[in-house]
N, C-alpha and C positions, 0 to 999 in steps of 0.2 A: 258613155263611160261614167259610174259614179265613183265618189270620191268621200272620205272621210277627213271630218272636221274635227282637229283633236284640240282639247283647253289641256295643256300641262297641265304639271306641278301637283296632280291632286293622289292621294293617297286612298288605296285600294285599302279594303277589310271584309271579311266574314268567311263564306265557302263558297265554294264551286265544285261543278263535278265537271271530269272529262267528256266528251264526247266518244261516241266506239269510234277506232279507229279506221283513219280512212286508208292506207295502205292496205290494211287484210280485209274491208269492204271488197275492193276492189277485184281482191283475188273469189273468194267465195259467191262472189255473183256468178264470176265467170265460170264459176267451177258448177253453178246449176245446171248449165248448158251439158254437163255429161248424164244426165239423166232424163226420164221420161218423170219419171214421178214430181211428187211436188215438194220442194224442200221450203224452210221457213228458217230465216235472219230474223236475228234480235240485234238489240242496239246498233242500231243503223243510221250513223249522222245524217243530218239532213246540211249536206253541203253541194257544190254543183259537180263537184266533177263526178260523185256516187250518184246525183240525181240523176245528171245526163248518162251513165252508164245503165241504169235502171229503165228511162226511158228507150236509149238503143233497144234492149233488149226486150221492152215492151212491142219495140215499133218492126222487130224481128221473128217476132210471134208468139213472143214466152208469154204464156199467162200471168200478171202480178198483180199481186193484190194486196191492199196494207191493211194487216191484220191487227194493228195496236200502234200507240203513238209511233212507237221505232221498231217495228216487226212488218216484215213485207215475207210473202208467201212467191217461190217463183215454179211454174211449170214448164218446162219445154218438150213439153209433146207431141207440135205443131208448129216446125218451124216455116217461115216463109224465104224460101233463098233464096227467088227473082226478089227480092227487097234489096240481097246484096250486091246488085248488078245495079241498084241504081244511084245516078249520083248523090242524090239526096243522102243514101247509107252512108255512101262513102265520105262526103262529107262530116258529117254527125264523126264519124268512126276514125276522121283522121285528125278532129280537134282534142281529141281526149288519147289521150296515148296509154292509159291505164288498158283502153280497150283492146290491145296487141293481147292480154291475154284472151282472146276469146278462142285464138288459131288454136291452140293444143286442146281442148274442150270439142269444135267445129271438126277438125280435125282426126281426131282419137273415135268417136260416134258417130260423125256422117260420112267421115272422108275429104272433105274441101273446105277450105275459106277464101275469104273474100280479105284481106285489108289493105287501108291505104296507109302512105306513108304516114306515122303520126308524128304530133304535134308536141303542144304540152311548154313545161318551163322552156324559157329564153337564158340556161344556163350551159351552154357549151357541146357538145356531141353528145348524143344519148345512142349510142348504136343498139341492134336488134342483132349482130351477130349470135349471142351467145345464144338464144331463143330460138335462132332460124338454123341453126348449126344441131344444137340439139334435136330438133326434132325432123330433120333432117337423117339426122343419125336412126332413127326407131322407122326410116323409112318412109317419108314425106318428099316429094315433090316438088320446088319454090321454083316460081314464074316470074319476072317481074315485069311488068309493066310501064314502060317508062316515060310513054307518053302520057298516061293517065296516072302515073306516079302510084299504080297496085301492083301490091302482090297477090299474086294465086297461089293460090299451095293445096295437091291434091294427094292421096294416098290409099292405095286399095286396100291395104290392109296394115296396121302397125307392128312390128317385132321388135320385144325389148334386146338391149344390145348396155354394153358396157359405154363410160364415157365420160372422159374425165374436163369438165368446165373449163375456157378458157379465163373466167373469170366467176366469181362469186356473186351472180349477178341474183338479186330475189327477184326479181321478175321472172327474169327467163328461166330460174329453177321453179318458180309455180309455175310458167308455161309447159315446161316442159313435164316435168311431175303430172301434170294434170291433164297430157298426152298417154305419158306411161302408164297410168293405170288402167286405162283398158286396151294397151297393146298387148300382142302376142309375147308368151315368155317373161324371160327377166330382165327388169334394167337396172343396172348399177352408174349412180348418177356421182361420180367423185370431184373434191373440192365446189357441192352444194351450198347455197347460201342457207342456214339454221336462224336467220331473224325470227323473235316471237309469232310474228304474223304467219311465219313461211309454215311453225311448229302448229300455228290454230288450222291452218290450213289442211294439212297433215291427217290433223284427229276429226276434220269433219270428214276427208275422204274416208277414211277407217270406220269412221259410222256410218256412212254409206257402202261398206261391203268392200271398200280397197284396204289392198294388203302393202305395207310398207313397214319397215324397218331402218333401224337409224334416227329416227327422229328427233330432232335438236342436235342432231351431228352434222359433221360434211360431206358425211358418205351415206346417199339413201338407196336401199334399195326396195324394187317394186317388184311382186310378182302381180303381169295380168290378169284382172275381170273379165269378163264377156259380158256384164252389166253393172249397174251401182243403181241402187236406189235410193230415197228419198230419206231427209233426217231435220232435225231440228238444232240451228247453229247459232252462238251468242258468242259476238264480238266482243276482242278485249277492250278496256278502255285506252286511245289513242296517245304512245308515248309521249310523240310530238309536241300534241298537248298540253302534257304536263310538263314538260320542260319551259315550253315557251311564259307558263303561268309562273314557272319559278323564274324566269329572269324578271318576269313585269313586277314578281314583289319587291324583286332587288332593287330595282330601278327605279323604282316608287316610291322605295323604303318603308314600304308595306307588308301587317299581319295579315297572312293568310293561308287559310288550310284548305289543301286541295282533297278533294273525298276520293274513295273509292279508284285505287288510280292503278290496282295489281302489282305492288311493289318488286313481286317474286319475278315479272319481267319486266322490269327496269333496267336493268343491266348496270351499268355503268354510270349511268345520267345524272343520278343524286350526287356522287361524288365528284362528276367532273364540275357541277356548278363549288360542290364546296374548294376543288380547287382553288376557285379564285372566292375564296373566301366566303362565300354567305352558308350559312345555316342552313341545315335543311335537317328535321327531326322527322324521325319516322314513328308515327303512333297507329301500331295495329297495321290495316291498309292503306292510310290516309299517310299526307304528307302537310306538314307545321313549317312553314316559313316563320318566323317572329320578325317583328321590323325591326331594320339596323340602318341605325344612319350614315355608316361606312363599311366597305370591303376589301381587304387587302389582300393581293394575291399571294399565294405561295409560292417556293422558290423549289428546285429538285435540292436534294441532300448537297451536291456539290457546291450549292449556291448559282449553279445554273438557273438561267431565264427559261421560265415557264412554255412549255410546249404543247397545243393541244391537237390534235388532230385524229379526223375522220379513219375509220377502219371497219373491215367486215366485222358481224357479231361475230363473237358478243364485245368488239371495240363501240368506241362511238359512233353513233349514228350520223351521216352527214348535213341530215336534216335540220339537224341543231345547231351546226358549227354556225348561222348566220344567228343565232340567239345570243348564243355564249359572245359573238363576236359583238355585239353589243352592250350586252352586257357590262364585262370589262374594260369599256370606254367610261364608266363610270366608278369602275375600281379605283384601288390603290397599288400600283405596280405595274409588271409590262409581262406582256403573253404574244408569244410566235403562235400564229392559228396557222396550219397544213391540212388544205382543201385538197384529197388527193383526187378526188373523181372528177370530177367537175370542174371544167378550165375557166369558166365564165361565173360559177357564183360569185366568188368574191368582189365583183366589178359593183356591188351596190354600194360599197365603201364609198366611195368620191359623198354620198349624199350624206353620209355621216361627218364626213370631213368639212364639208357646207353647213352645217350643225354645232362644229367647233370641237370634236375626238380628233384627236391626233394620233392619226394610223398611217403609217407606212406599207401602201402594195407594193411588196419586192418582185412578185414575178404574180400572175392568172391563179397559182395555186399556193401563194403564204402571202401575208400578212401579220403587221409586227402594233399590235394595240400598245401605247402608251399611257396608260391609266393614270389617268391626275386626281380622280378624286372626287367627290362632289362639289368640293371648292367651286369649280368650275361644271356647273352645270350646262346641259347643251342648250343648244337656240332653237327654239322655234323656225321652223323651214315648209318649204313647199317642194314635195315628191311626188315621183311616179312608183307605184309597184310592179320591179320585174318580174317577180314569180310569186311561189305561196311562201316559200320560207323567209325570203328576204322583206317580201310585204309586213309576213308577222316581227322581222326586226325592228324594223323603219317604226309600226304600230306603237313597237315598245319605246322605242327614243322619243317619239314625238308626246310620250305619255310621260315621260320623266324630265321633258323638255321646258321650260319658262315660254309661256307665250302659246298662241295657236297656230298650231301645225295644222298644214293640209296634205292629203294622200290621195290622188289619184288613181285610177284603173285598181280601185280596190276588188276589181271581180277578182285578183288572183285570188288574195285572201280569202274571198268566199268560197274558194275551189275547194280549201281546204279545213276553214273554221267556223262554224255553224254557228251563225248569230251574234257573230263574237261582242259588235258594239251594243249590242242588247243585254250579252251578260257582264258584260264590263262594268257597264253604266249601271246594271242592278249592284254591283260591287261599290261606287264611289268614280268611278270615270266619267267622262265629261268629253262625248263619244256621238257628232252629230251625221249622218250617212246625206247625203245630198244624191 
């Protein structure tokens, strides 16, 4: 297990650029699996859970090959399936849970897959319903396995069919979208998740010969291919990212501009940090923190207490509610945070509280930040990271902290942020990896 040595108190300055992001990595790897030909990613983080997704699919037969610092070339025109009978796949296949999209890909072109139950964050029930229901529906097969804890899922032929979501899941609507374009007929996909990533997704199928409709909506519909060929795809820069950069200026009380960050999908994100007060100027594509020594939150029109919470696109993303929840432990004023998905993120609070924020867990899904200020800087602490988003909070407290923090089981954070104490430390951070 390694572990990060953090030296507070020191203040960030200059640029940075995002990483591509690793959510729609994710999806468009799996989405090469619907072809024979050879398709080609650009801006491609080099973090583990896209490594190890890359290697699966290496170690399953696709041909890849890295064609530029962040450009990887994939061909799947020889796949190996006794690979997926063995424990060895199934393993690899049930630590990464990005990997569940590979069924609708495996499924839609050869007819079968292999997976095991997956893994992933330690933040509360992540079900597969909406994924296995779906594609189910186009006429799929599910097996489950329960002594070896797989599914199988077979299908001789796919037929598009109408089908309305039981949730807004972006997983399961790439999964399943990326089933439907090359079943039979049409399928009309209702209350679909339209996150940026799900919309990049979309325009690569369409450049490889799939027909869809809807796009950036909640209602997609597909008419069947009988094949897709090969294209050249470039990631957008990683929301998550940029958000977590703008709490670390805040918290630092630090100048800095983030580069190249696609503002036009941002959605939300700039304004919910200027909620609780900090700055954020938008020049061109880039985003201007300026340093400020203090942030006060806003109140709603009625003089109500600030409420922030997770929602489907284009609400906020719930990946950030552990940033922001940090954040505003260094504010001026008090914010109710509602974790609606996710019963178990919030539980990384207790370490904050060990730190000296004064927050209130009311119940698995709110929490009530008491913002005191800078006056009251946090303490220096020793933590564990439970996941990738909570890890990059914790990151951020122990950087705005008095004293040296340490963090533990920092592989979450490497799941999802590419070198991050390398580019920190190029910034003014004080950022040691053990």
């Amino acid at each position: 297990m390694a572990s990060f040595v953090i030296q507070g108190g020191r203040r960030l300055s200059g640029e940075i650029t995002p990483q591509g992001a690793k959510n729609e990595a994710l999806q468009v790897i799996c989405a090469t699996l619907l072809t024979s030909e050879k398709v080609v990613i650009n801006n491609v983080p080099d973090i583990l859970d896209v490594n190890n997704l890359i290697q699966l699919l290496s170690e399953m037969g696709v041909k890849v090959e890295r064609v530029g610092k962040k450009s990887y070339s994939f061909q799947a025109d020889d796949l190996n399936f006794s690979f997926l009978n063995t424990e060895e796949y199934l393993k690899k296949n049930g630590a990464l849970r990005g990997s569940v999209m590979i069924v609708g890909p495996l499924v839609a072109r050869f007819g079968k897959a292999i997976i095991s139950k997956p893994g992933g964050d330690k933040i509360g029930r992540r079900r597969l319903d909406t994924h296995f229901l779906g594609i189910q529906k186009l006429g799929a097969d599910f097996f489950y396995n329960s002594s070896r804890q797989v599914y199988e899922i077979t299908a001789s032929k796919l037929k598009g069919t109408y089908m309305l979501l039981d949730e807004a899941s972006v997983t399961g609507t790439a999964n399943i979208l990326m089933a439907a374009v090359l079943a039979e007929g049409t399928t009309t996909i209702y209350n679909a998740a339209c996150e940026p990533y799900l919309q990049q997704l979309s325009k690569m199928l369409i450049s490889m010969g799939a027909k869809i409709s809807g796009v950036g909506s909640n209602l997609l519909v597909i008419e069947g291919v009988s094949s897709l060929h090969g294209c050249d795809h470039t990631l957008l820069p990683d929301m998550i990212e940029v958000g977590s950069f703008i709490g670390m200026a805040a918290m630092t009380g630090s100048e800095l501009t983030i580069k190249n960050v696609s503002c036009a999908d941002l959605g939300i994100i700039p304004d919910s940090f200027r909620r609780l007060g900090i700055k954020v100027d938008q020049i061109q594509d880039d985003l201007y923190i300026p340093a400020q020594e203090s942030y006060v939150v806003e109140t709603f029109m009625d003089g109500s207490i600030m409420t922030i919470a997770d929602a489907p696109w284009p609400g906020l993303t719930p990946d950030l509610l552990s940033v922001l929840l940090v954040v505003a432990t260094q504010a001026q004023g008090c914010v109710l945070f509602h974790q609606k998905m996710f019963e178990s993120r919030l539980f990384f609070v207790d370490k904050l509280i060990d730190m000296g924020a004064q927050i209130i867990l009311c119940d698995p899904h709110r929490a009530t930040v008491i913002g005191q200020g800078k006056r009251f800087p946090l303490k220096a602490s020793v933590m564990t990271s439970p996941d990738i988003r909570a890890g990059i909070a914790l990151l951020i407290a122990a950087m705005s902290a008095n004293g040296s923090s340490t963090i533990h089981n920092i592989e979450q954070i490497d799941r999802g942020y590419e070198q991050i104490d390398r580019r920190l430390n190029q910034l003014g951070a004080s950022i040691t990896r053990l």
